[in-house]
C-alpha positions as CSV (number, residue, x, y, z in Angstrom):
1,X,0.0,0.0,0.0
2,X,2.0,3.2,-1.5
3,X,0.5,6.0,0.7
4,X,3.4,8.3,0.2
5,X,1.2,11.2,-1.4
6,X,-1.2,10.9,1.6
7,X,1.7,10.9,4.2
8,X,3.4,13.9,3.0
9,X,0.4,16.1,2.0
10,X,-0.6,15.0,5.9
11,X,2.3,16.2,7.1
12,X,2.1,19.8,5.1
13,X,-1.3,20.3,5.9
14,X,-0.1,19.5,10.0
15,X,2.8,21.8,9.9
16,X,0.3,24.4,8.5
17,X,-2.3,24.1,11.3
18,X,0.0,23.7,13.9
19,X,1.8,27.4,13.0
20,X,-2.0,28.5,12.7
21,X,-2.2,27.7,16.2
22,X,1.5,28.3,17.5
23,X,0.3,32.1,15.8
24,X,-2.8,32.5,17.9
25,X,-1.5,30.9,21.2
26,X,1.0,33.8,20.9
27,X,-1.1,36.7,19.7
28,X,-4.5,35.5,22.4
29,X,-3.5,33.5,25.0
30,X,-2.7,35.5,28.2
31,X,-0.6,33.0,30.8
32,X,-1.9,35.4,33.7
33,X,-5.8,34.7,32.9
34,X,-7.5,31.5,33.9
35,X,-10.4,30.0,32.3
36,X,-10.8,32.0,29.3
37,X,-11.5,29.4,26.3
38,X,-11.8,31.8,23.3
39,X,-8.5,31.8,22.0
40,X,-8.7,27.6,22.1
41,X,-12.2,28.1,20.3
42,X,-10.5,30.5,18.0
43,X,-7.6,28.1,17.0
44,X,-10.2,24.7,16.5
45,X,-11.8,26.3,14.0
46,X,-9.0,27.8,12.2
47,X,-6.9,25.2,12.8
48,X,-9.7,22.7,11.1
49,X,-10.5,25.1,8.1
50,X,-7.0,25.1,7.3
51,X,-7.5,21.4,7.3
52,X,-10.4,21.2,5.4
53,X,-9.4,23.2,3.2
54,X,-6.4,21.5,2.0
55,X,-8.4,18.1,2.3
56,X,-11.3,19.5,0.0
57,X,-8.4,20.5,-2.9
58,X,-6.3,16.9,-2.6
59,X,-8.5,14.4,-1.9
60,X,-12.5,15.2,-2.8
61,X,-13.9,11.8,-2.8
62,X,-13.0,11.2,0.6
63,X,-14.6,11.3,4.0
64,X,-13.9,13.4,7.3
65,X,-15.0,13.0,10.8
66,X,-14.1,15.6,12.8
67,X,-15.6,17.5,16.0
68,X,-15.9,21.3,14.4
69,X,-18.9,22.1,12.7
70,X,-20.2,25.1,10.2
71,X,-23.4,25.3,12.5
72,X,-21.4,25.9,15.6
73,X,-19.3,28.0,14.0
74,X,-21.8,30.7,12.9
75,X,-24.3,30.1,16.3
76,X,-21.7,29.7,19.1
77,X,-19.7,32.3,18.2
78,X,-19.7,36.0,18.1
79,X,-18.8,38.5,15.3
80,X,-15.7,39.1,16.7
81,X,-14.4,35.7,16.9
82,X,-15.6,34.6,13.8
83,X,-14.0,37.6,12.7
84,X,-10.8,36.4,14.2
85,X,-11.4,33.3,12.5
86,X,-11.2,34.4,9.1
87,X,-7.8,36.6,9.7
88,X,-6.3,33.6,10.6
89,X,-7.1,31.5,7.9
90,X,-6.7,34.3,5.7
91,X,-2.8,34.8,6.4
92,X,-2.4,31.3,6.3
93,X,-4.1,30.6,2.6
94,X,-2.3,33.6,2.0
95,X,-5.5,35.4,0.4
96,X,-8.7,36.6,1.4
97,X,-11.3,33.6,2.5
98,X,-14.9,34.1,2.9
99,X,-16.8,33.6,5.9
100,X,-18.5,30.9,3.6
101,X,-15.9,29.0,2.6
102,X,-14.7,28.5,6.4
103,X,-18.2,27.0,6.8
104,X,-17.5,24.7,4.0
105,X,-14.3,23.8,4.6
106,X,-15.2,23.1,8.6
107,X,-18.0,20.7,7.1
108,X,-15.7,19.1,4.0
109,X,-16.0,15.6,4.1
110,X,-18.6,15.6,6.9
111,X,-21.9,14.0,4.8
112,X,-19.9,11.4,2.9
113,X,-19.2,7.9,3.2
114,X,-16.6,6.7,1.6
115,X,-13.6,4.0,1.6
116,X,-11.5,6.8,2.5
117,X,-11.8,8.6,5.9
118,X,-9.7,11.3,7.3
119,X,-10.1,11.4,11.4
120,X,-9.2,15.0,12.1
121,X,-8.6,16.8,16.0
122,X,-7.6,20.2,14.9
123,X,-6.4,21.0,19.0
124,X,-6.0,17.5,20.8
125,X,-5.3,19.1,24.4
126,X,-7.3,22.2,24.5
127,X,-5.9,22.7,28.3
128,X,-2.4,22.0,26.9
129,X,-2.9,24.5,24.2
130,X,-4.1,27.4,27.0
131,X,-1.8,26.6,29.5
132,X,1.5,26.0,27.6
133,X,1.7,22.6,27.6
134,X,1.5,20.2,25.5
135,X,-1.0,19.6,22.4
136,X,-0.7,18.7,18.9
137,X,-2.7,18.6,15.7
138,X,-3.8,15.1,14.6
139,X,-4.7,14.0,11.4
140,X,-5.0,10.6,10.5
141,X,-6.7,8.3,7.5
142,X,-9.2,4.9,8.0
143,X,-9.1,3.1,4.7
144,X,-12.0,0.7,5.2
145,X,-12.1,1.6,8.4
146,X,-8.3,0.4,9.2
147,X,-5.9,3.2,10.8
148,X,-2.8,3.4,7.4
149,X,-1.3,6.7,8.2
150,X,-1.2,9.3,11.0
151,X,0.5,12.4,11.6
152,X,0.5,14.4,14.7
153,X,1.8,17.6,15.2
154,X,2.9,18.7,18.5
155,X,4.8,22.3,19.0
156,X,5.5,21.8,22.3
157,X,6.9,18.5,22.6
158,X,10.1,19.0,24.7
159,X,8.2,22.1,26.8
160,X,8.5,20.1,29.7
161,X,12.2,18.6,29.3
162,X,14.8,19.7,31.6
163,X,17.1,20.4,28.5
164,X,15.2,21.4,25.7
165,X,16.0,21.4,21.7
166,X,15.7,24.8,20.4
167,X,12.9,23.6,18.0
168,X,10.3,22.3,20.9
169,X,8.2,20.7,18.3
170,X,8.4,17.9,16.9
171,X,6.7,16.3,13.8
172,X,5.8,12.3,14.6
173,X,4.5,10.4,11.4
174,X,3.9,6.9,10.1
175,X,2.4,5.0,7.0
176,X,1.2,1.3,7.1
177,X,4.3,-0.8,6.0
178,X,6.8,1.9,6.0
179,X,7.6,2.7,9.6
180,X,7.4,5.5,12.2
181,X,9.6,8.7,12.3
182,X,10.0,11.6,13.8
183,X,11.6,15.1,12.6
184,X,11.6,18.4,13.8
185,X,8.2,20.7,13.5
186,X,10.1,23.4,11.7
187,X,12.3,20.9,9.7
188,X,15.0,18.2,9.7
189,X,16.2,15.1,8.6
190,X,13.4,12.4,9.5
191,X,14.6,9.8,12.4
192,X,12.8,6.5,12.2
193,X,11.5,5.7,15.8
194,X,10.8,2.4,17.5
195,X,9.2,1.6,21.0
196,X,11.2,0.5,23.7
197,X,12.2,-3.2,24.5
198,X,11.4,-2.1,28.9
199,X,9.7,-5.9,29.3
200,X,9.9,-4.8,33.6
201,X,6.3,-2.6,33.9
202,X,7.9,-1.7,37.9
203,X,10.6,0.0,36.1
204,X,8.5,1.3,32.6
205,X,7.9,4.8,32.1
206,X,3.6,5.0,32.8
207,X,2.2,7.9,30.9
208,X,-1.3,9.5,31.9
209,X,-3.3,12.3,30.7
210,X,-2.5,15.2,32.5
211,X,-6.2,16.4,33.8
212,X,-7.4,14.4,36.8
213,X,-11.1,14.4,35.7
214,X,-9.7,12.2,32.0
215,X,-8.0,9.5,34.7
216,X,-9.3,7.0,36.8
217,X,-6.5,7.5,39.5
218,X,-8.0,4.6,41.6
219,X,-7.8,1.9,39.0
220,X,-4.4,3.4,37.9
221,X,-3.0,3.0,41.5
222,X,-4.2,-0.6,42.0
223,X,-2.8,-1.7,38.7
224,X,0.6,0.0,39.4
225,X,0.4,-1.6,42.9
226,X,-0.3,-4.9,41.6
227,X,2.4,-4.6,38.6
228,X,5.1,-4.1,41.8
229,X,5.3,-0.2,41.1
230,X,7.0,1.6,43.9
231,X,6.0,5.2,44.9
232,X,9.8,6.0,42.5
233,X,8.3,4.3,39.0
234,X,8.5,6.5,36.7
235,X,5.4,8.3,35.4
236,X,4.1,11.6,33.6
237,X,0.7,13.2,33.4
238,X,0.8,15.3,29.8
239,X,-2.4,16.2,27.0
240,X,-2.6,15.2,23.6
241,X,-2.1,12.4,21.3
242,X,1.9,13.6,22.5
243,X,1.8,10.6,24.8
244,X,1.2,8.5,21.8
245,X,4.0,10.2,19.8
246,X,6.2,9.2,23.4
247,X,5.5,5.6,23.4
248,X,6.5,5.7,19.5
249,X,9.8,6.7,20.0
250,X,10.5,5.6,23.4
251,X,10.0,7.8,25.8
252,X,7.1,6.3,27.2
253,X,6.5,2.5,27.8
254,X,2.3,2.8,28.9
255,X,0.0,4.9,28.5
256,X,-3.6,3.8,30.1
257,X,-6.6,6.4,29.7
258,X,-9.4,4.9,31.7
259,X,-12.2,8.3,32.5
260,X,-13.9,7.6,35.9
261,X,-17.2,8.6,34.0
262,X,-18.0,4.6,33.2
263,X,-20.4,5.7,30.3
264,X,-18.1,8.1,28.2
265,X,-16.6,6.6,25.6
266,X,-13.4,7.8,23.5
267,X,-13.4,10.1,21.1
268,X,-12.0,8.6,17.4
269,X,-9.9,11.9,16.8
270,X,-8.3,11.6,20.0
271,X,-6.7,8.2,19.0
272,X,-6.5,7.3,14.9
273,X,-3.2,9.0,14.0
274,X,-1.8,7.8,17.4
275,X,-2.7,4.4,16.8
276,X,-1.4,4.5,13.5
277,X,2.3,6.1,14.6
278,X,2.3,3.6,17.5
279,X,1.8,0.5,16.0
280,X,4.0,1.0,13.0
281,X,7.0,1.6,15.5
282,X,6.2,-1.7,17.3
283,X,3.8,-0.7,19.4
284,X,0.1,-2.2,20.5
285,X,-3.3,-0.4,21.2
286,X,-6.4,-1.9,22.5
287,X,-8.9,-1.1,25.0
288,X,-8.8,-2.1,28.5
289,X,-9.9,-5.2,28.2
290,X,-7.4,-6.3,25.5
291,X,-10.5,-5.6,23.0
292,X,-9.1,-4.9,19.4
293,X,-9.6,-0.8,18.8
294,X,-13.1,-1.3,16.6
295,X,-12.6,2.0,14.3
296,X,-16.1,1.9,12.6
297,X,-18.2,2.8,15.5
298,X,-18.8,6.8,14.4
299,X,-16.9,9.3,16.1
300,X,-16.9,7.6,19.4
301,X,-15.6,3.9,20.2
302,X,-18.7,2.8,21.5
303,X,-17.5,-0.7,21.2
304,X,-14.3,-0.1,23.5
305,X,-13.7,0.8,27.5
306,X,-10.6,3.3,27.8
307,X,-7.5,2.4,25.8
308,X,-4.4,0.7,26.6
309,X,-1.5,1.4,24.9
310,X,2.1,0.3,25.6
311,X,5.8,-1.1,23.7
312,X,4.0,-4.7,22.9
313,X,6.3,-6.0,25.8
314,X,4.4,-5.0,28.8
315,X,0.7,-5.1,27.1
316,X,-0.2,-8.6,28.3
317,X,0.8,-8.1,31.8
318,X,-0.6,-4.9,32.1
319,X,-4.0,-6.3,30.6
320,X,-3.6,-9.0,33.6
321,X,-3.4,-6.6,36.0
322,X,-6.2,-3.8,34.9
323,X,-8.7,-7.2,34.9
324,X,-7.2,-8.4,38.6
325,X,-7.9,-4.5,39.6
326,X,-11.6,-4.6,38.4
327,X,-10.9,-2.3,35.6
């Protein structure tokens, strides 16, 4: 399966959104207020009409699920922001867009059904984004409802590193049958990535999301207490589909998501392109319950509890010890 032309126009299209939102993190968001969501409102929807729009010109035929809608967009927000909206997109496309044609390009794809489907967050970590964390743009493609490619964007990938690269971005892609890589957001020689080989869970890096309300902290203690984790194991709480990207390139040996709230279910967007990156570089994805990811539920995984995803190494024993816990 030759996806090159998919990958790379991916990755384009990524790099685009992401300085779309690196632009309006910088020019809206204000460190010293809390709370204030309009600058993450703001960058969804440019950041998807961006998308969309690039989407609607390469590949026509196909299909898009994605959260953003045209509706929303002209009732939910104001004439400012939509306002905002359209500079945005406007110095990106380099030439003037239309109020109309951000309504179209937020609902490109959105009607069809089609072998092809692009799974689109334009922000995955909306906190991240607002608080200067981490967050990433994800785009990833279902052909016939299989995960083939994925690309995640992430501009502040190293924020939280002790020593940090100068380019704190970092550009994590994959295709089916052609491997995972990594290269920096603003540009460098690709890096092929592979999970770890950390077959000990006591002493493998555990990666959780970084809001307490999207982790079940009681299951995620027992199974750490029954996999002979110490109060010294390593683990980090970060947003995004980063933590994905991390357990790609081996950074990260775990990542369980498991939301308290027993009847939410995961979002698609939140975990295509991930899945995609992660398995190509070794890795394995299910759900809690070792339950094979089933991808052509809608735009939630209906069919799925919370999602497991670690090296391949650990994922059996892990799976032992969520079912022993009563996940």
């Amino acid at each position: 399966m030759n996806l090159s032309h998919e990958l790379e126009t991916a990755k384009t299209i990524a790099r685009m959104a992401a300085s779309v939102c690196q632009t309006i993190q910088t020019e809206l968001v204000d460190p010293a207020q809390k709370g204030g969501r309009e600058p993450v409102t703001i960058a969804d929807y440019a950041s998807q009409a961006v998308i969309g729009n690039a989407l609607a010109e390469n590949f026509p035929d196909d299909a898009v699920l994605s959260e953003e809608r045209s509706e929303e967009f002209m009732l939910l927000l104001n004439d400012k922001q939509r306002a905002l909206v359209q500079r945005f997109v406007t110095d990106a496309l380099g030439g003037y867009v239309f109020e109309e044609q951000i309504c179209a390009w937020l609902d490109f794809g959105k009607q069809k059904t089609a072998r092809r489907t692009w799974v689109i967050d334009p922000i995955d970590g909306t906190k991240g984004f607002l608080g200067g964390r981490h967050y990433c743009v994800a785009i990833g493609l279902l052909i016939e409802g299989e995960p083939v490619a994925g690309v995640l964007a992430s501009p502040g990938f190293y924020s939280d590193e002790e020593m940090p690269p100068d380019d704190l971005g970092v550009l994590s892609y994959a295709s089916r049958g052609s491997g995972a890589f990594m290269e920096a957001l603003g540009g460098s020689e690709r890096v092929p990535i592979r999970v770890s080989a950390t077959s000990d869970p006591a002493r493998a890096t555990l990666l959780t999301s970084f809001e307490s309300g999207h982790t079940n902290l009681g299951l995620i203690d027992e199974v750490a207490r029954l996999l002979g984790r110490g109060p010294d194991a390593p683990q980090r709480g970060l947003d995004s589909q980063d933590k994905h990207a991390m357990v790609a390139c081996g950074m990260g040996d775990i990542l369980l998501r498991v939301v308290p709230d027993t009847t939410y279910f995961e979002k698609m967007w939140d975990h295509a392109a991930g899945y995609a990156i992660v398995t190509e570089a070794g890795g394995r994805m299910t759900d809690i319950h070792g339950q094979p990811i089933d991808w052509t539920s809608g735009t939630r995984m209906t069919n799925n509890r919370g999602v497991l995803v670690t090296n391949g190494y650990l994922h059996d024993a892990i799976l032992d010890a969520i079912a022993h816990a009563g996940g």
